[in-house]
C-alpha positions as CSV (number, residue, x, y, z in Angstrom):
1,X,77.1,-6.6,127.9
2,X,74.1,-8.5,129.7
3,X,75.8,-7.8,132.8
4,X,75.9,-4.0,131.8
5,X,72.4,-4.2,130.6
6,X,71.2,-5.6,134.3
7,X,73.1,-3.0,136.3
8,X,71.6,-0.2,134.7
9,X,68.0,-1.3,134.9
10,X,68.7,-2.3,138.5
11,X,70.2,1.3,139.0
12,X,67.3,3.7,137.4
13,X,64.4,1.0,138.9
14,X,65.6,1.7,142.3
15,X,65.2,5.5,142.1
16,X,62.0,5.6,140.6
17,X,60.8,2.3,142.4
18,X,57.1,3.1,142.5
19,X,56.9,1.6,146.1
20,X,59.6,4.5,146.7
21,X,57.6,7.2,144.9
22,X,54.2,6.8,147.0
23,X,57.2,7.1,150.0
24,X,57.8,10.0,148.9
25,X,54.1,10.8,147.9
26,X,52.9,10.5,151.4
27,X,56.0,12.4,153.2
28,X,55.0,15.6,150.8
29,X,51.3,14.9,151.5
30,X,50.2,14.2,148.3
31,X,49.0,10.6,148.9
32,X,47.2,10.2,152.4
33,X,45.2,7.4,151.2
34,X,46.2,5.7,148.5
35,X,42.7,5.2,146.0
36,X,42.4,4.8,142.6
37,X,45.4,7.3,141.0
38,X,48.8,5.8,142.1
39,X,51.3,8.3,142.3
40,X,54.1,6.6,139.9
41,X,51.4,6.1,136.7
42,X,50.7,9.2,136.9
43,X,54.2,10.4,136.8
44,X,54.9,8.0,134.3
45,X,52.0,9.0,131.9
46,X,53.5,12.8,132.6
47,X,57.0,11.5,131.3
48,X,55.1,9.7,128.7
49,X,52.6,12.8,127.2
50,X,55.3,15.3,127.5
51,X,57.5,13.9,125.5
52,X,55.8,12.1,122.8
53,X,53.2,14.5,122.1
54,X,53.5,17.4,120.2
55,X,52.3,20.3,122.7
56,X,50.7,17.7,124.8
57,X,47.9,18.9,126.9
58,X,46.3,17.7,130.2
59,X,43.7,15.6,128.5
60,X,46.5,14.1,126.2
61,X,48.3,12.7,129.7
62,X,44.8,11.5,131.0
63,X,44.7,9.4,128.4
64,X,47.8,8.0,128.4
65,X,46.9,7.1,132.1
66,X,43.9,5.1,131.0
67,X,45.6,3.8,127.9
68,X,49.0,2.7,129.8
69,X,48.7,2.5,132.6
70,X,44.5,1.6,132.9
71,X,44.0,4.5,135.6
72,X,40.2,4.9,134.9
73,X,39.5,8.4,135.8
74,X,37.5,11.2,135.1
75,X,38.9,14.6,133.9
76,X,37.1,16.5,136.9
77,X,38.9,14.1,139.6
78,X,42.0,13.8,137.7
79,X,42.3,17.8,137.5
80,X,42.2,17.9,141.0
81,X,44.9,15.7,141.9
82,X,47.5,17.3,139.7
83,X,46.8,21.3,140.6
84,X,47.1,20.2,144.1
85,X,50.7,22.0,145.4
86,X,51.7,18.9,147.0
87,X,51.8,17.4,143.6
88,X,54.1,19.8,142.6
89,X,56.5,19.4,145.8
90,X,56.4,15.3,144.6
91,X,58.0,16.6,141.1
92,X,60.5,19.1,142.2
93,X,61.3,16.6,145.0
94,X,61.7,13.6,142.3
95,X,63.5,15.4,140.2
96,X,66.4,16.9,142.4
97,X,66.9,12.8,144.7
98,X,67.0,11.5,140.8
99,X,69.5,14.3,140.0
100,X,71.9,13.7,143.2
101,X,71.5,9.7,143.1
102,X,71.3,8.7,139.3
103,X,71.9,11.3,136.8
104,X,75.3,13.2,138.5
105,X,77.3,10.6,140.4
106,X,78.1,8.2,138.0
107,X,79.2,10.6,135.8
108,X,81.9,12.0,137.7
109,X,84.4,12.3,134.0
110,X,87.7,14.0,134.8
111,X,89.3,17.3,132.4
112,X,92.9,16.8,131.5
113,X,94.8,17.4,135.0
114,X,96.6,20.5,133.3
115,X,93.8,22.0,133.9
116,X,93.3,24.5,137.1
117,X,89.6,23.5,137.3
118,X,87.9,20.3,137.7
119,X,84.6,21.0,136.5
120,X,82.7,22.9,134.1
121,X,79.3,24.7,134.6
122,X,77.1,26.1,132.7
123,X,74.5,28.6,134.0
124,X,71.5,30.7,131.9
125,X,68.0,31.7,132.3
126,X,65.2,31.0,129.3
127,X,61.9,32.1,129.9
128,X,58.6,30.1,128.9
129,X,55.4,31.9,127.7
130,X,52.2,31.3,130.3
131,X,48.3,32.0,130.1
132,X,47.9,35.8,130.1
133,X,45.8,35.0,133.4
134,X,48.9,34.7,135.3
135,X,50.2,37.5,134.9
136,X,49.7,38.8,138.9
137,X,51.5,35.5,139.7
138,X,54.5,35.3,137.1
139,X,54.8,38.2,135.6
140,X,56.6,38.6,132.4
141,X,59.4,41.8,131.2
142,X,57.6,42.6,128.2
143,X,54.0,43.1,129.3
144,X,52.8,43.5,125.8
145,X,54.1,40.4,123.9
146,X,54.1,37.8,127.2
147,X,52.2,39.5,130.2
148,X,52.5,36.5,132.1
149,X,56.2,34.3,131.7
150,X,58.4,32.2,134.0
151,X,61.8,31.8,133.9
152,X,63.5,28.4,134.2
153,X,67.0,29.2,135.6
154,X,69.7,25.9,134.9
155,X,73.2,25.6,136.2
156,X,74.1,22.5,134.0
157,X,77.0,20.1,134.9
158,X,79.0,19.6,131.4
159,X,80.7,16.7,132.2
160,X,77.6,15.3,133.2
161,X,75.4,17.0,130.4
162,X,72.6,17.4,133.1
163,X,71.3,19.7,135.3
164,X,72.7,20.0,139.2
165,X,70.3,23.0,139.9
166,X,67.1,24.1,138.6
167,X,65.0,27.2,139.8
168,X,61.5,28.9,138.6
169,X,60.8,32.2,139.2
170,X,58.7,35.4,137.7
171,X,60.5,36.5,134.3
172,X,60.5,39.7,135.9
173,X,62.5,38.8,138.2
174,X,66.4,39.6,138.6
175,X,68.8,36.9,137.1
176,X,71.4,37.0,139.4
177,X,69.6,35.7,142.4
178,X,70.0,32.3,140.8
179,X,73.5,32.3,139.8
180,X,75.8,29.7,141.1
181,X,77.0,30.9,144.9
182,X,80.5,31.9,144.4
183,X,82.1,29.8,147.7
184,X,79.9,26.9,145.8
185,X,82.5,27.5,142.9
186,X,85.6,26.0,144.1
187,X,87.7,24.6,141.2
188,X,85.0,24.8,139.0
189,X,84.8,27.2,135.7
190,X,81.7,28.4,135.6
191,X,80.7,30.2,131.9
192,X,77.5,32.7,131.8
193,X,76.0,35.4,129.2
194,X,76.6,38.9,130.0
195,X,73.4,39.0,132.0
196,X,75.6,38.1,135.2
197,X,77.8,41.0,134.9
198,X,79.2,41.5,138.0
199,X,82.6,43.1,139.3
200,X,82.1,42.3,142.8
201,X,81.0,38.3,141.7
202,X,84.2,38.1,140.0
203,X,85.8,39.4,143.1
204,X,84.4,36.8,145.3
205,X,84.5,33.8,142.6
206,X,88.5,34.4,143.1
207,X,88.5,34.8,146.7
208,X,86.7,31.3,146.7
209,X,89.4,29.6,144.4
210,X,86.8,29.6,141.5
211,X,87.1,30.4,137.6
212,X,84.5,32.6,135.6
213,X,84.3,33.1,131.9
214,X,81.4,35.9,131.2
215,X,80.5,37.7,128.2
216,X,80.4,41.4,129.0
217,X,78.1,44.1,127.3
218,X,79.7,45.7,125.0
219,X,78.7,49.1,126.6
220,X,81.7,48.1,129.3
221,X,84.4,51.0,129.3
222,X,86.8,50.2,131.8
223,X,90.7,51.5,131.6
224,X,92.5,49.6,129.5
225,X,96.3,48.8,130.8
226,X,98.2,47.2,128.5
227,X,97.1,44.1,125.5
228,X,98.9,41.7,124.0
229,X,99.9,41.8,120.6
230,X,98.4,39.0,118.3
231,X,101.3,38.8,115.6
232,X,104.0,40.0,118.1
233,X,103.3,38.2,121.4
234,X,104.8,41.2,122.8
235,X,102.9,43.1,125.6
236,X,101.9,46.8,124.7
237,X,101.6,49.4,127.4
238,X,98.5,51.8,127.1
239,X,100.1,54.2,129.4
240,X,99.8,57.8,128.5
241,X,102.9,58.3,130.8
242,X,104.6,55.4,132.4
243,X,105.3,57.5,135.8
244,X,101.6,57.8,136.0
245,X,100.0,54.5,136.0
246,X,96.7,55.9,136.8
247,X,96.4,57.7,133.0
248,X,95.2,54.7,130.6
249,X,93.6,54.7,127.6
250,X,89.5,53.8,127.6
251,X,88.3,50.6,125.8
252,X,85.9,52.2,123.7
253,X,88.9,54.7,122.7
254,X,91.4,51.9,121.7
255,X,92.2,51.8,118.5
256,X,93.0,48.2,117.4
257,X,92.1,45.8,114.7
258,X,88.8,44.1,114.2
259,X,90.0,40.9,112.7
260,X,92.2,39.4,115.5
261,X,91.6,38.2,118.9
262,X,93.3,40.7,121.6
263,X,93.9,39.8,125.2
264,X,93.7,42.8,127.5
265,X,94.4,43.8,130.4
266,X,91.8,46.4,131.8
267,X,90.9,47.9,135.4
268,X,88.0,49.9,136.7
269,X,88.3,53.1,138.7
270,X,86.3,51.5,141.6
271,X,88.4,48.9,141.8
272,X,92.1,48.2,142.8
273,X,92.7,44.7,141.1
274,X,93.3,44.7,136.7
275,X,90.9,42.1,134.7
276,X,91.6,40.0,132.1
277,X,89.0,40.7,128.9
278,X,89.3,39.6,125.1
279,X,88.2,41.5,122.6
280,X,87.0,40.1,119.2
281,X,84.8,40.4,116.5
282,X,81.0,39.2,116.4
283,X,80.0,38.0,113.2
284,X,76.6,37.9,114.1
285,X,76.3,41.4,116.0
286,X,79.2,43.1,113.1
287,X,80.7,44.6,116.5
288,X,83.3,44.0,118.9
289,X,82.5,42.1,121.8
290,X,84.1,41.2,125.2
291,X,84.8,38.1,127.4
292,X,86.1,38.5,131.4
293,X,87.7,35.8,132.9
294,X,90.5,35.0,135.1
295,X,91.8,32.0,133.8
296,X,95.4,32.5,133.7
297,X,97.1,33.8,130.7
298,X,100.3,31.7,130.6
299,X,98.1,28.5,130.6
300,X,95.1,30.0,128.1
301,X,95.4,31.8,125.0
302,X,93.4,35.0,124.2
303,X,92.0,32.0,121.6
304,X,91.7,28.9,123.8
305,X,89.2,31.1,125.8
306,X,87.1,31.5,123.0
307,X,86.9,28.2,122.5
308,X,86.0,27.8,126.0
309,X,83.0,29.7,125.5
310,X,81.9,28.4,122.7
311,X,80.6,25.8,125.1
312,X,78.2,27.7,126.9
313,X,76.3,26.9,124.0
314,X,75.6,23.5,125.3
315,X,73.2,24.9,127.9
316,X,71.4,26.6,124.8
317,X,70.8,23.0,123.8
318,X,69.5,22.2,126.6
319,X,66.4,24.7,127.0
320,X,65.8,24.5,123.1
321,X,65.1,20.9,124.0
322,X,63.0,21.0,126.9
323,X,60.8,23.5,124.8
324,X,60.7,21.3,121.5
325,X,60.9,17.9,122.8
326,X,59.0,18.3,126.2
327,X,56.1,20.3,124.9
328,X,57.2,23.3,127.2
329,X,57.3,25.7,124.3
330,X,54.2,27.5,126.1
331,X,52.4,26.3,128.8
332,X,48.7,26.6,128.3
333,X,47.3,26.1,131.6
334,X,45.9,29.4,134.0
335,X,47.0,27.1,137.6
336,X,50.2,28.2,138.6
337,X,50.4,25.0,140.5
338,X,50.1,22.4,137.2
339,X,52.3,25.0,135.4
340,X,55.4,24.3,138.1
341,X,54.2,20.4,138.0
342,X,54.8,20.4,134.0
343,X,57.9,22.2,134.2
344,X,59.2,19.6,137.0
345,X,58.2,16.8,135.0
346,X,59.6,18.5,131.8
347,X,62.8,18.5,132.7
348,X,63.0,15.3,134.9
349,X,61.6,13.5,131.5
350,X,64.7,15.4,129.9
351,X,66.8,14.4,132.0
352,X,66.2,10.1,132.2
353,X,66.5,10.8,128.0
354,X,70.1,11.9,128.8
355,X,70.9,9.5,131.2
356,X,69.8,6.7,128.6
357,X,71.8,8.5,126.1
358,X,74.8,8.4,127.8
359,X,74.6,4.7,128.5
360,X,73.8,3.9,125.4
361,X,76.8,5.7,123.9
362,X,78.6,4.3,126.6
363,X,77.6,0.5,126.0
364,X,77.6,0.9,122.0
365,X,81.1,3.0,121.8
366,X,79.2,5.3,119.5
367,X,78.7,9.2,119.5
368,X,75.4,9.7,120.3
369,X,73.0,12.8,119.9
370,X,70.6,13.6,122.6
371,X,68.9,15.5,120.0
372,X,68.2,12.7,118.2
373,X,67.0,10.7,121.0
374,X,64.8,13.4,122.2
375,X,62.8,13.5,118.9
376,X,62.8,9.3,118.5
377,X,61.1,9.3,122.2
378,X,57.5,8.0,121.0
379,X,59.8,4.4,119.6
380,X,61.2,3.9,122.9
381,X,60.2,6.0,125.5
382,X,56.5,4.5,126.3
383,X,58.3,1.1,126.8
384,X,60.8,1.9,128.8
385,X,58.8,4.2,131.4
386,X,56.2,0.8,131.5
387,X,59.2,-1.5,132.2
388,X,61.0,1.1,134.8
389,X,57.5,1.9,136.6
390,X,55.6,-1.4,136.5
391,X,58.7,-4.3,135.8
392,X,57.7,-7.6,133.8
393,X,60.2,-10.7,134.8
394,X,64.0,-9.5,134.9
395,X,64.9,-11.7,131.3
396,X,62.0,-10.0,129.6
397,X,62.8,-6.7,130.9
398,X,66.9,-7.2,129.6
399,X,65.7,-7.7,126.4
400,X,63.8,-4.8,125.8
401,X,66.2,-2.7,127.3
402,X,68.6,-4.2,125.1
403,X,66.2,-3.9,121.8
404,X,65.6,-0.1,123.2
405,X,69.9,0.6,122.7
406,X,70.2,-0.8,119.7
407,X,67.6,1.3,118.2
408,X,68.9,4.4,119.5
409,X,72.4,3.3,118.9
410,X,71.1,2.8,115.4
411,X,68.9,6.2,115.2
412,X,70.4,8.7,117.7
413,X,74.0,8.2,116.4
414,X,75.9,11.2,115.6
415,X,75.5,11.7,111.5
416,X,79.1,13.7,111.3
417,X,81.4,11.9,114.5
418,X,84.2,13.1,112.9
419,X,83.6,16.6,112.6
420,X,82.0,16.7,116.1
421,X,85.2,14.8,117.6
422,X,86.7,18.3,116.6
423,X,84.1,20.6,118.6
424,X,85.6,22.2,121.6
425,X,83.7,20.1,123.6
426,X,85.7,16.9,122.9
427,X,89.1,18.9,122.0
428,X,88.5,19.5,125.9
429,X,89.7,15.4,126.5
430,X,86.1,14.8,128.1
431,X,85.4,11.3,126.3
432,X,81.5,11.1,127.4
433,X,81.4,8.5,124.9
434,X,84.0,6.0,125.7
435,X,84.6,4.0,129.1
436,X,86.5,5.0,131.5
């Protein structure tokens, strides 16, 4: 395990090397001479504020830089380094090479090979609360409650639990100008909410050899063509008249049960090609409500779909803990600039918790909750940022990496394995938790 141990703090040094980050810091014109205020403390004090403080503030990360890492600076000084907009191209730029080198490669799980797809993603939008100053640069949709609000838009990996794309834009702004690009969806199923509607996107999400599973509003009223019966497994025509195939019954006309799961076959007059859509019953809305998708019937039950969804929930998980455990739950700054910076640094923070997570679960053999090693971050995190960012002498630096896992292996362990080794998640065959 030693050997294990060594590899991984060889592996996550190297990408935030701090002889790498002032690289970088100079190439995005943050640095130009390099004074008192090295760029890697003061992304390590970011990583270190954020995510042990509860609604950490600036002055809370300036004194983790002179406490840590003995940067002695004035607030005046320090302010001006971090609103700077080349401080914010570091973070973003930081983020997305530790992304693509560290936190997505090794991680390349495979699904069952039944499967048509080969990966699973996850997209959503979640907006964040700013200073009601902002409001001419991010303006929110509801201009009463949250004049000013940005949106954080995520396409996560599942397999990898992380993110492979991240964009910030005005809450105002339209969704679907983030959405995965369909020819970028080749064997992969991508699951959204029914904000990302879109007839035409499915169209060209099947032209490109891609899978969608989407909710769909439940104001949809396309024609409905036939459904398959639940008890009967028999198909059931909704043809007024079978010589006229164009005279179909509407959804919001069909009269079928509430308590079952129906698979449907449905088609919109502007459109030539038939959709799949399931119809069930929403416990939480007391209404019938509708998922599109063209994963192929014969290999996915009207249930098995379901299920599928259900894992969009994931990506909930992931903005509820970047807002609890990353002190992004409003960002109380009026500088557009530091507010991007603290969102970059939010979620890069997130993301080396989840990369320790995995490797931890992964050394240990144990189900491990990246909930739970989110909110144990101020026992571990401080320590490990120190030994990643400024080293000590390779033996030293095993051990505390090694006393670090067994604390989380201890702490951040899943409390009910067994029940969670029934999730849909894990019923998928992706063993995050096991080697492969």
């Amino acid at each position: 395990m030693e050997r294990e141990f060594t590899t991984f703090t060889k592996s996550i040094k190297a990408v935030f090397n701090p002889s790498r980050i002032l690289k970088l810091s100079r190439k995005v014109k943050f640095t130009q001479k390099l004074r008192a205020l090295h760029p890697a403390n003061l992304v390590g004090a970011l990583i270190h504020a954020l995510s042990c403080h509860d609604h950490a503030n600036l002055t809370d990360i300036l004194r983790v830089l002179d406490e840590r890492y003995q940067e002695l600076l004035n607030y005046k000084p320090y302010h001006n380094q971090i609103k700077k907009p080349e401080f914010t191209h570091l973070l973003q730029s930081l983020t997305e090479q530790a992304t693509k080198e560290l936190l997505i490669q090794p991680f390349r799980s495979s699904l069952p090979a039944e499967y048509p797809f080969k990966h699973i993603h996850l997209h959503d939008g979640s907006s964040l609360t700013l200073h009601e100053k902002l409001k001419d640069v991010y303006q929110g949709r509801f201009t009463k409650t949250a004049p000013a609000a940005i949106e954080i838009h995520l396409t996560l990996d599942l397999v990898a639990a992380i993110a492979n794309y991240v964009g910030l834009d005005a809450d105002k702004e339209s969704e679907k100008h983030h959405r995965p690009f369909a020819d970028e969806l080749k064997d992969t199923l991508v699951l959204m909410d029914s904000g990302y509607f879109d007839i035409e996107y499915f169209k060209e999400i099947n032209q490109f050899s891609g899978f969608y599973l989407m909710r769909a509003g439940k104001s949809i009223n396309p024609e409905v063509v036939d459904y398959l019966d639940p008890d009967t497994h028999e198909r059931i025509s909704c043809l007024k008249d079978k010589s006229d195939t164009t005279s179909v019954v509407k959804l919001n006309k069909l009269n079928i049960g509430k308590d079952k799961v129906f698979d449907l076959t449905v088609k919109w007059c502007k459109f030539n090609e038939t959709f799949r859509v399931v119809q069930f019953w929403d416990r939480k809305t007391k209404n019938k409500a509708y998922l599109i998708t063209n994963l192929p019937v014969e290999q996915f039950s009207a249930q098995s779909v379901l299920e599928l969804y259900s894992l969009r929930w994931q990506v909930e998980l992931f903005f509820k803990e970047l807002k609890s455990y990353c002190s992004m739950k409003k960002v109380n700054t009026a500088d557009p600039n530091i507010v991007k910076s603290l969102l970059w640094e939010s979620i890069l923070s997130l993301l080396i918790k989840r990369f320790v997570a995995f490797h931890v679960g992964l050394m240990f053999g144990v189900m491990i909750s990246t909930h739970k090693v989110a909110r144990t971050a101020l026992h571990w995190l401080p320590n490990f940022m120190h030994i990643i960012l400024n080293g000590t002498d390779d033996e030293n630096e095993i051990k505390i990496i090694e006393k670090i896992f067994k604390f989380l292996s201890k702490w951040a362990s899943r409390a009910h394995p067994e029940r969670d080794s029934n999730t849909a998640l894990f019923q998928l065959g992706i063993k995050l938790y096991s080697k492969q």
